[in-house]
BABAVEX-601152 format. One line per field, with one value per residue (C-alpha): x, z, y; residue in one letter; residue number from 1. Coordinates in steps of 0.05 Angstrom, whole numbers, always signed. Example, Ala and Ser with C-alpha at 12.3 -4.5 7.8 and 13.67 -1.06 7.14 Angstrom:
<pts>
X: +246/+273
Z: +156/+143
Y: -90/-21
residuo: A/S
num: 1/2
</pts>
This chain:
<pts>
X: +1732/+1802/+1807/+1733/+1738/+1804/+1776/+1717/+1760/+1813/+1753/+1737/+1683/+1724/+1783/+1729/+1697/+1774/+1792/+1728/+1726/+1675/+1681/+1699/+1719/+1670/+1696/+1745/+1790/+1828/+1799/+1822/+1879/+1843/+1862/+1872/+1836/+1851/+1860/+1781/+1763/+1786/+1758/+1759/+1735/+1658/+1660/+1678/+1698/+1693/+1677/+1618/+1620/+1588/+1641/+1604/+1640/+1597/+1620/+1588/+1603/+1573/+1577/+1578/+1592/+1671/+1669/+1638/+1677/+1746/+1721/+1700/+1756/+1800/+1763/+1756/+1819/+1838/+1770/+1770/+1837/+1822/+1750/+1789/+1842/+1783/+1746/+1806/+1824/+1758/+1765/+1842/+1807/+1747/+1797/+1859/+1890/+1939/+1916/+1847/+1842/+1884/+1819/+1768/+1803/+1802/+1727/+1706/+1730/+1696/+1622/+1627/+1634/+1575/+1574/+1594/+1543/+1498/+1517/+1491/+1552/+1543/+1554/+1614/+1640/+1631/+1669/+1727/+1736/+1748/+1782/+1835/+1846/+1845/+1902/+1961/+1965/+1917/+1937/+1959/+1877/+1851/+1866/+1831/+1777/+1754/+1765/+1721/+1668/+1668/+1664/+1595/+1571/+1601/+1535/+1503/+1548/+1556/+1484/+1483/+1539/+1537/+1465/+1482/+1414/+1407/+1428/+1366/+1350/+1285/+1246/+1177/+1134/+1075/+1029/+962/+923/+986/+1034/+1038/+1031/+994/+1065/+1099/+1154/+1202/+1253/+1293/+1361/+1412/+1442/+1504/+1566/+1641/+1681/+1683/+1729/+1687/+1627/+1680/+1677/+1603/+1596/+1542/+1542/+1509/+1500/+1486/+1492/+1492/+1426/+1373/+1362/+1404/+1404/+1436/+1462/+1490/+1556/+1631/+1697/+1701/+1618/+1569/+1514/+1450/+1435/+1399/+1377/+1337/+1325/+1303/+1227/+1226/+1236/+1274/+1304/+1321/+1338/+1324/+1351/+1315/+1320/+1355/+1377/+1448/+1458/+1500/+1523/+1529/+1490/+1466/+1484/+1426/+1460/+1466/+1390/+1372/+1420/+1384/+1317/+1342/+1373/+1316/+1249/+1211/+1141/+1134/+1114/+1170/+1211/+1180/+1192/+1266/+1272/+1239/+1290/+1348/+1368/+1387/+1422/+1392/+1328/+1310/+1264/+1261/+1224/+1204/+1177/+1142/+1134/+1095/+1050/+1051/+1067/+1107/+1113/+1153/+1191/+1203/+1257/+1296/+1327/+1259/+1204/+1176/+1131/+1101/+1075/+1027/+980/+903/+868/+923/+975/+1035/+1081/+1124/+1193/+1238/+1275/+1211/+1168/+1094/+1073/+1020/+1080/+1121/+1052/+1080/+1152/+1176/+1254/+1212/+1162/+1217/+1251/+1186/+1181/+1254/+1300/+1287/+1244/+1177/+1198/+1222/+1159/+1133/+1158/+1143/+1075/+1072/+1120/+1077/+1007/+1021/+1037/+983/+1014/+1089/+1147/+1213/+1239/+1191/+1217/+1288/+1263/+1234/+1298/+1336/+1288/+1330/+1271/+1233/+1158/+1114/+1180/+1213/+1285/+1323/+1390/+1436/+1455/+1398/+1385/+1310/+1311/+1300/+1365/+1420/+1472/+1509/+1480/+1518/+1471/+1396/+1362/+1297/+1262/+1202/+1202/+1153/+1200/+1261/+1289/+1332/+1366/+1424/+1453/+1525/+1566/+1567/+1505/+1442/+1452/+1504/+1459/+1415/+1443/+1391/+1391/+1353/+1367/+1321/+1376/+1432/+1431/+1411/+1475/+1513/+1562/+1581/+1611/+1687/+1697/+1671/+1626/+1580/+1522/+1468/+1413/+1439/+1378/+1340/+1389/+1358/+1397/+1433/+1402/+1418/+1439/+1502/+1518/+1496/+1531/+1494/+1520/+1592/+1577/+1553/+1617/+1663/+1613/+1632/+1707/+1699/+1652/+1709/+1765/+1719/+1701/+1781/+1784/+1740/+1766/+1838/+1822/+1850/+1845/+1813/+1809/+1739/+1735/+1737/+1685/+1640/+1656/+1622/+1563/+1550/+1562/+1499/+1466/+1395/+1433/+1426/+1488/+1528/+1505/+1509/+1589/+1598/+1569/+1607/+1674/+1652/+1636/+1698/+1741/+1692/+1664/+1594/+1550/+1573/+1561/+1496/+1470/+1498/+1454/+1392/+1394/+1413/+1344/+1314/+1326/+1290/+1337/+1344/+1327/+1296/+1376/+1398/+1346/+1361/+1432/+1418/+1368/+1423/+1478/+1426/+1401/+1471/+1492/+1423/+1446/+1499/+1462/+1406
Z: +4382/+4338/+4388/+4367/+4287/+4295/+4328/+4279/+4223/+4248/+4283/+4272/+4228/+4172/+4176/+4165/+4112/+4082/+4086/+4059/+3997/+3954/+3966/+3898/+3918/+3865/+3800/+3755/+3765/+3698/+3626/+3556/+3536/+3501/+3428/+3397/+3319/+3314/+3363/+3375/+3372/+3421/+3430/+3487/+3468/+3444/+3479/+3447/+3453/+3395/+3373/+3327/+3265/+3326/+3370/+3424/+3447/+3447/+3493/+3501/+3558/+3578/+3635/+3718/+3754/+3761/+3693/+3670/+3713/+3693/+3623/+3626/+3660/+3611/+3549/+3571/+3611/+3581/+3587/+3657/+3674/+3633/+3672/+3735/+3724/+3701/+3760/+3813/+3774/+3787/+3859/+3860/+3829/+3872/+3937/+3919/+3987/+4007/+4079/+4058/+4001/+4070/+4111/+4051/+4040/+4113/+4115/+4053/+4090/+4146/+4109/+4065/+4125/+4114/+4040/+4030/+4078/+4032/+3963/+3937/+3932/+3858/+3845/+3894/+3863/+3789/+3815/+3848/+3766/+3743/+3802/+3778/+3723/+3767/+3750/+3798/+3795/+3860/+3906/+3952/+3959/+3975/+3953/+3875/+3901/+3964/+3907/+3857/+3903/+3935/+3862/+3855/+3910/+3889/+3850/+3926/+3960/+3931/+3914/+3994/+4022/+3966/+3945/+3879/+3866/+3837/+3766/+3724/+3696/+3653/+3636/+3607/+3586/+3536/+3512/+3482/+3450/+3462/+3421/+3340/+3341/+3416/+3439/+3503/+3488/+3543/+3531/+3590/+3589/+3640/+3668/+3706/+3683/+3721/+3661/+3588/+3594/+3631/+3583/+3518/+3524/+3530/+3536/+3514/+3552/+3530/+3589/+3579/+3652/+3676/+3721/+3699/+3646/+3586/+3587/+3558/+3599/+3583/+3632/+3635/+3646/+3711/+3731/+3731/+3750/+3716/+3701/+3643/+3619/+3581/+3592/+3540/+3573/+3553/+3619/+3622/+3683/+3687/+3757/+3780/+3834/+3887/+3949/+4002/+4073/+4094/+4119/+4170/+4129/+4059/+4045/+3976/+3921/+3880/+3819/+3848/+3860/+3792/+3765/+3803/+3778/+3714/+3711/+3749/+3737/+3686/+3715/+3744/+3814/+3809/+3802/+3865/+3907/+3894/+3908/+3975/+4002/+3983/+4041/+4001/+4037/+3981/+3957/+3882/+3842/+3805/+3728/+3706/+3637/+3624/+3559/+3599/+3634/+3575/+3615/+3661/+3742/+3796/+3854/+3898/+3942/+4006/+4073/+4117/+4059/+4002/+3954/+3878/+3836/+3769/+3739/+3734/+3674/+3628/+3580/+3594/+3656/+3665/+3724/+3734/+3798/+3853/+3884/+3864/+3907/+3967/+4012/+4002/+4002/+4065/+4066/+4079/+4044/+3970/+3980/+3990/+3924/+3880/+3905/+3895/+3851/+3770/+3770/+3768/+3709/+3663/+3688/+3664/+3601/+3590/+3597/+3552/+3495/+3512/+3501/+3429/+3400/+3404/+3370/+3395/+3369/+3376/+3329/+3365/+3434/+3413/+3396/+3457/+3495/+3443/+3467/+3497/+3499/+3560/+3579/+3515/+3471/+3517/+3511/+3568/+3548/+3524/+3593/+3633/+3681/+3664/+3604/+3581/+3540/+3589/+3543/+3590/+3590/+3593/+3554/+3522/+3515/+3477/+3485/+3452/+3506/+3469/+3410/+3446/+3406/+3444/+3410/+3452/+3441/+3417/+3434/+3439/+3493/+3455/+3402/+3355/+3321/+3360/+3355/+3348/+3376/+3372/+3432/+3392/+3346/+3394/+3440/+3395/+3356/+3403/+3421/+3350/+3317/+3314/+3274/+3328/+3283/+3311/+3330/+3319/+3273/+3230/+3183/+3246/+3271/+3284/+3253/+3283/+3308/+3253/+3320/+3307/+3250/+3272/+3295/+3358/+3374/+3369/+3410/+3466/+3463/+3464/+3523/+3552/+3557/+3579/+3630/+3663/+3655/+3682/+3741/+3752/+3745/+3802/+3842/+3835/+3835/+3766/+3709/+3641/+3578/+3578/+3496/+3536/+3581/+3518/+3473/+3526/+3539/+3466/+3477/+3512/+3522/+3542/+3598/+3665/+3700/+3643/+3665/+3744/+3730/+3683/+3749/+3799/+3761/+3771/+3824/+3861/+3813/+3846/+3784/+3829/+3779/+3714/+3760/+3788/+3709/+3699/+3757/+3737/+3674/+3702/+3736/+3677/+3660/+3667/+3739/+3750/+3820/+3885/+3917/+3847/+3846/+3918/+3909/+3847/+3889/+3947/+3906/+3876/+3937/+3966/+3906/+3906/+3974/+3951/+3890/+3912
Y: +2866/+2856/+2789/+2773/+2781/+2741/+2678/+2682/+2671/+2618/+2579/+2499/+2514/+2551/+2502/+2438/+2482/+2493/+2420/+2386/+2343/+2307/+2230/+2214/+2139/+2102/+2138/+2143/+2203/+2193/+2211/+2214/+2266/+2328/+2337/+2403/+2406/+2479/+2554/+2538/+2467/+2411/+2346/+2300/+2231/+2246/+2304/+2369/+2457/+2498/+2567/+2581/+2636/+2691/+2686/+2644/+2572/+2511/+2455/+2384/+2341/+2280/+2218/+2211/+2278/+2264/+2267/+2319/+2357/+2344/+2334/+2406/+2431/+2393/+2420/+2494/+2500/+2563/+2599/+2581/+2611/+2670/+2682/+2666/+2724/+2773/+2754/+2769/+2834/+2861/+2838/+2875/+2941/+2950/+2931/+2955/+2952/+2896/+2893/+2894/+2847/+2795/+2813/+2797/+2732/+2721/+2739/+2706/+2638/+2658/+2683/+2612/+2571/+2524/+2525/+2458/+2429/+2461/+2433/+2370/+2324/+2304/+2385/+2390/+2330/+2366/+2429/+2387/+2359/+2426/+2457/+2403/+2454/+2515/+2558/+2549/+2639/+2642/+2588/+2650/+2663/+2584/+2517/+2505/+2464/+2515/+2576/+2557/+2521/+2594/+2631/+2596/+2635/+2704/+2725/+2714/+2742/+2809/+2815/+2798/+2856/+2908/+2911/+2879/+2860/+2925/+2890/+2892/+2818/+2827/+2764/+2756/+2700/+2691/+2631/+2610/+2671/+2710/+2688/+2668/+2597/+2592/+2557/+2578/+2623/+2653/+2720/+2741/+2787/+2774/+2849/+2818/+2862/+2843/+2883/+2878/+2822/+2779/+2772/+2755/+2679/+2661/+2581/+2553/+2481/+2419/+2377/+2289/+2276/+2202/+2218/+2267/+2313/+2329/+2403/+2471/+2533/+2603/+2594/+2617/+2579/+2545/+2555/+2498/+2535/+2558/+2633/+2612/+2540/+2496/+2417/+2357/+2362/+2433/+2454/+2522/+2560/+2629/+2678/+2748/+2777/+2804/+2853/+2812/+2842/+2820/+2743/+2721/+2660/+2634/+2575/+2537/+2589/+2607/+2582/+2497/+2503/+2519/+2469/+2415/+2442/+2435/+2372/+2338/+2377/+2373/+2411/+2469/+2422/+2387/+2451/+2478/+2418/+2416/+2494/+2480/+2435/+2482/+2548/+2601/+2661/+2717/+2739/+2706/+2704/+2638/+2638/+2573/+2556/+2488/+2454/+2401/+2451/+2499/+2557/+2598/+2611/+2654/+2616/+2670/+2649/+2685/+2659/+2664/+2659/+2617/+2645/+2615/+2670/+2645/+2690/+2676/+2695/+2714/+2680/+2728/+2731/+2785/+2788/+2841/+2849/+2852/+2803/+2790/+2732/+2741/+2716/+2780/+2832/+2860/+2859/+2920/+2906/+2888/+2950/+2993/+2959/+2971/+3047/+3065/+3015/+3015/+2955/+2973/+3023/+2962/+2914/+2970/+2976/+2904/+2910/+2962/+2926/+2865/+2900/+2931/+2858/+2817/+2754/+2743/+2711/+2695/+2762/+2798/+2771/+2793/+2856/+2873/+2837/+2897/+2955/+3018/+3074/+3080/+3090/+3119/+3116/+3162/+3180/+3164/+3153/+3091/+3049/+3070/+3009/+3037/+3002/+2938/+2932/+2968/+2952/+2918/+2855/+2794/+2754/+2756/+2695/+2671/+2591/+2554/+2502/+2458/+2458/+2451/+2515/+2564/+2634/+2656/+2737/+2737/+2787/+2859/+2862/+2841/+2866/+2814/+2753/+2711/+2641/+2590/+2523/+2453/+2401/+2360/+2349/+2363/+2316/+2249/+2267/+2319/+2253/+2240/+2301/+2283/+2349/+2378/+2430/+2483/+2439/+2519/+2515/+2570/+2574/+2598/+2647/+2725/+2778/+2826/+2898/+2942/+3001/+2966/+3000/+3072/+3139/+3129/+3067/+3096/+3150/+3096/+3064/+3131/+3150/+3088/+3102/+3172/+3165/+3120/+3166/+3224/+3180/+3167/+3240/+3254/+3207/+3230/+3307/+3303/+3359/+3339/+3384/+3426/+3396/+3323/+3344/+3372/+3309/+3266/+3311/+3300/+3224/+3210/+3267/+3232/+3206/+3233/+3207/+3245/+3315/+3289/+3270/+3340/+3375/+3326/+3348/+3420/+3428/+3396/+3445/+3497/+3514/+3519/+3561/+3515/+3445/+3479/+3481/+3408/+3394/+3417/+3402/+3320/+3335/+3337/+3269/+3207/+3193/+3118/+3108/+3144/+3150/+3181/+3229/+3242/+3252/+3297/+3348/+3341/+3389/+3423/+3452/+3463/+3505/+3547/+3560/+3597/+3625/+3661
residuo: X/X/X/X/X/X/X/X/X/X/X/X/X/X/X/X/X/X/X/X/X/X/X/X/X/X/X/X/X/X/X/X/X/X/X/X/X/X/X/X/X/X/X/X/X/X/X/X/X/X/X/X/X/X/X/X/X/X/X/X/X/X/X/X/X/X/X/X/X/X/X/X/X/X/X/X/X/X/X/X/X/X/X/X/X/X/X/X/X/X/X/X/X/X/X/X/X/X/X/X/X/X/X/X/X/X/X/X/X/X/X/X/X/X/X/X/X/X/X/X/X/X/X/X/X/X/X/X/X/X/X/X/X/X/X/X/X/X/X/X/X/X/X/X/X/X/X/X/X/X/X/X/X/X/X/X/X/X/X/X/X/X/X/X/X/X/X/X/X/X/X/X/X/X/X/X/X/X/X/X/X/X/X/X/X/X/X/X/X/X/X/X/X/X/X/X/X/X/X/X/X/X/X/X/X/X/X/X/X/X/X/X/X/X/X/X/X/X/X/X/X/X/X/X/X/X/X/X/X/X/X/X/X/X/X/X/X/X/X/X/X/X/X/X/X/X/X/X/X/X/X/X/X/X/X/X/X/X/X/X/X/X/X/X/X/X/X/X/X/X/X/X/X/X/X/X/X/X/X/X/X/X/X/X/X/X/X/X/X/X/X/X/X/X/X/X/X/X/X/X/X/X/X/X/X/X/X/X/X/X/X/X/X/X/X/X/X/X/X/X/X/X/X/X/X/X/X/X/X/X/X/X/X/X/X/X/X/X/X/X/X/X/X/X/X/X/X/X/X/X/X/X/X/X/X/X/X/X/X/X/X/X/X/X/X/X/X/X/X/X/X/X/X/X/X/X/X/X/X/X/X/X/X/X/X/X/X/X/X/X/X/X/X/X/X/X/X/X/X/X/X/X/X/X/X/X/X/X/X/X/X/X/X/X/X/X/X/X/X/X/X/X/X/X/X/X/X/X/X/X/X/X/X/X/X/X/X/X/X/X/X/X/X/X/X/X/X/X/X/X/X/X/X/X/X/X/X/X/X/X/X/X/X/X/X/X/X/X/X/X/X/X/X/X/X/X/X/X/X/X/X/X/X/X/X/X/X/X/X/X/X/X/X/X/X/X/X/X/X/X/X/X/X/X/X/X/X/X/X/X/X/X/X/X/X/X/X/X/X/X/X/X/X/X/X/X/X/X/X/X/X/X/X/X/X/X/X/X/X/X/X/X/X/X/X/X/X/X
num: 1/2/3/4/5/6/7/8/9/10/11/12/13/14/15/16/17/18/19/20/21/22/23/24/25/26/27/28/29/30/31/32/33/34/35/36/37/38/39/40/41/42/43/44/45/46/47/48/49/50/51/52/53/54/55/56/57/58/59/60/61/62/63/64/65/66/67/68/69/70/71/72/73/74/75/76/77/78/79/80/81/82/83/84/85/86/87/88/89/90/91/92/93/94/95/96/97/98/99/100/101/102/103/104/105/106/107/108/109/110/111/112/113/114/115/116/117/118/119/120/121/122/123/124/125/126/127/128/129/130/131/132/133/134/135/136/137/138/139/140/141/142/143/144/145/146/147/148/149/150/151/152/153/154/155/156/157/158/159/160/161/162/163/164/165/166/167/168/169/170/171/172/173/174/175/176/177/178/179/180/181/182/183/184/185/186/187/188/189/190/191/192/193/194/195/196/197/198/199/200/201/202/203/204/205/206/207/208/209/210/211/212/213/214/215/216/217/218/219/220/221/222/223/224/225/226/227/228/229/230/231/232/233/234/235/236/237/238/239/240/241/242/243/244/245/246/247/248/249/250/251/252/253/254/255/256/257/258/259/260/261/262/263/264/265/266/267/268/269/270/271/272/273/274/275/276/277/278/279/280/281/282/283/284/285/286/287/288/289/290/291/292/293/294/295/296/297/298/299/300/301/302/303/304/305/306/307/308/309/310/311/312/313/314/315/316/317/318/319/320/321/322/323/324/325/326/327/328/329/330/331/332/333/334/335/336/337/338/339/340/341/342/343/344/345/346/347/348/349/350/351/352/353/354/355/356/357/358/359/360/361/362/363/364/365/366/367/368/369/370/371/372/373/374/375/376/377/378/379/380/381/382/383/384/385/386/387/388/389/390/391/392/393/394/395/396/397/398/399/400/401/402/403/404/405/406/407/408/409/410/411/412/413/414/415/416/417/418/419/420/421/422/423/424/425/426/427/428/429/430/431/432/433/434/435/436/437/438/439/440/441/442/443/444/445/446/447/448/449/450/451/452/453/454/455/456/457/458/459/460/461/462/463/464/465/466/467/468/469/470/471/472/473/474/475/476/477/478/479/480/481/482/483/484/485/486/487/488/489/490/491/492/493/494/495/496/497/498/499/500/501/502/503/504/505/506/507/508/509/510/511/512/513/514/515/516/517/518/519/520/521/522/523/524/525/526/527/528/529/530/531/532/533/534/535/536/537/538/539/540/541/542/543/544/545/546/547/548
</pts>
């Protein structure tokens, strides 16, 4: 078997994978020196980097995909490093092992094999550009073209082998007699979470390709693909991850599909026709809004099935992290999702938010994005993945397509201001701001939520830190001071998982009656999936055992 694995990952197919380029023969591969204006502005020709009043960088690149490449790699050079080093500390904490981080690498090549047969060239030919400013720190893992090519497929591949689709993306959609103005208008929160450290440096790119669409993304250093986007024909493109079983072999990341809707769809047909040309090697659900079409669909999108989901008879749509199409009525793998993962719960709640406003609008879109409470107002605790706002989230997002207006969340979670946007005005004079300025509407910004300012929003964050030195505390049979233990029952005390860690403490100390009342008293809590529940009843039974 050793023999087996070992031929796998030295074969022909990962060392043609390994040593492919882009053909980058008919450009350019020089541009303009960037030019510093200040710690947070840099310009590059017409192109420009800087950091608006919220905290959130705004970059503008424009020409042929060479270009925007290095231009972006150029400009952002920093970020991109910095979201690089986040991203392989994570990696170095969840496989601390030498010998096992060799065999990830080993089988990461190996997984990613085909990739690049999969990748439009104009996109590999974008990512070679900024790999050119790939940090020289991680050689030791791949080459910088091979490495970042592969970090485009990371959100697929651990959604793929750890069940990562479990992050709750929330994304609703309402038009005609359902919203203020009878305009389309689009609200979606994206639950990916990789540290603290990895959300600080949200980019908000504004894209004047040479072909295609002019468009704007919520994106990191180093990533050119969409999570969450808007286009000049009001087009916007947003993804939700689905149940997906494990695939033998990585193919065209989720994130270079929507980037080619965006940049050349401008319907919700056209959007689907580009989708179905693309293998994907994870289950995702695909939310389109169209200015054009004035209103929203589902491309539901796995390895063996294709499935468009638009509602009859109603102006809302609402996606959470299950499939609603007739294609996936029977599959057992997104059954089992809606019966025991979180998602029903928040499509739920969306409904629900959704049916008590009759007229919606962009503040009430962010305050629904905001919501932590669950079903009928219930209490369920901050950073429930039951809610709608986990407080983890690594952006919220609002668009009015047909205006071309777009409010972005700035930083912490949700809940800093809503930065609002006009491409309109963007991209006829994005390419001539020398002072490179903030190019956000500011009269249109939405406020921050007042939580911020509360005693309950402190407690969140102290809960935060000491639910990871209790978990560090389990895991190293560690003692910690009984007042530590009651501080962060008081932290959260809505929360399940904090009476479920209290009890998990416990009972390894063999403190079995005290962990038995942590137990049931985490049972009375709104539990955030089937397994949790599960697991809960598990010790509960075990210590009743001994309890009689």
């Amino acid at each position: 078997m050793a023999i087996l694995v070992a031929n796998l990952l030295t074969s022909c197919g990962v060392k043609k994978s390994l040593q492919d380029l882009p053909d980058i023969s008919s450009y350019k591969t020089e541009i303009q020196a960037r030019n510093q204006l200040s710690d947070s502005t840099f310009i590059l020709g017409n192109d420009f980097l800087t950091k608006n009043k919220q905290g959130i960088w705004e970059l503008y690149v424009s020409g042929n995909p060479l270009e925007i490449g290095l231009k972006t790699g150029s400009l952002t050079q920093e970020l991109f490093n910095f979201q690089e080093a986040t991203f392989i500390d994570k990696i170095n904490e969840l496989v601390p092992s030498e010998g096992k981080q060799k065999l990830l690498k080993k089988f990461l090549a190996w997984y990613n094999r085909k990739m690049y047969l999969n990748i439009p060239e104009q996109y590999k030919t974008e990512i070679y550009g900024i790999s050119q400013y790939a940090s020289k720190n991680y050689d030791y893992i791949a080459a910088p073209y091979p490495r970042v090519l592969y970090f485009h497929g990371a959100h697929d591949i651990g959604h793929a082998l750890q069940d990562l689709a479990l992050v709750g993306c929330s994304s609703f959609a309402a038009w005609g007699d359902q919203t203020a103005d009878g305009k389309l208008l689009i609200g979606r929160n994206f639950d990916f979470y990789a540290g603290d450290d990895f959300a600080k440096n949200k980019i908000i790119a504004f894209v004047s390709p040479s072909k295609g669409h002019k468009f704007m993304s919520v994106t990191w250093g180093g990533f050119i693909g969409v999570l969450s986007g808007m286009n000049d024909q009001g087009l916007t493109v947003t993804i939700n991850a689905g149940k997906s079983s494990i695939p033998l072999v990585a193919k065209t990341p989720i994130s270079i599909v929507t980037r080619e809707i965006l940049q050349y769809a401008s319907t919700i047909e056209e959007a689907i026709a580009i989708a179905k040309k693309r293998q994907v090697f994870v289950s995702e659900s695909i939310f389109i809004g169209s200015a054009k079409d004035k209103k929203a669909a589902i491309i539901e999108v796995s390895p063996k099935k294709f499935g468009v989901y638009e509602v009859e008879n109603s102006n809302q749509l609402i996606c959470s992290n299950h499939f609603q199409s007739a294609t996936y009525a029977d599959d057992k793998d997104n059954q089992k999702h809606i019966l025991e993962s979180h998602s029903q719960y928040r499509y739920e709640r969306m409904e629900e938010l959704l049916g008590e406003q009759t007229k919606m609008t962009p503040e009430l879109a962010v305050d629904l994005l905001r919501d932590r409470e669950g079903l009928d107002e219930k209490a369920i605790g901050y950073g429930n993945e039951k809610a709608l706002n986990q407080l983890m989230a690594h952006h919220g997002i609002v668009f009015q397509p047909e205006d071309l207006l777009v409010w972005v969340s700035s930083n912490p979670y949700q809940l800093g201001t809503f930065v609002a946007y006009d491409l309109k005005e963007i991209f006829k004079t994005g390419n001539t701001n020398p002072q490179a300025l903030s190019v956000s509407s500011k009269a249109l910004n939405i406020a921050k939520d007042p939580f911020l300012e509360t005693v309950t929003y402190q407690n969140y964050e102290r809960y935060r830190i000491l639910s990871r030195q209790l978990t560090k505390a389990i895991a190293s049979k560690t003692d910690l001071e009984p007042t530590l233990l009651n501080e962060f029952r008081k932290s959260n005390p809505e929360f399940w998982e904090v009476h479920y860690l209290i009890g998990r403490y416990n009972y390894d100390k063999g403190y079995h009656r005290v962990a038995l009342n942590n137990f049931l008293t985490a049972a009375t809590k709104e539990i955030t999936t089937v397994p949790d529940r599960e697991r809960v009843e598990r010790y509960i039974r075990k210590l009743k055992r001994r309890f009689p």
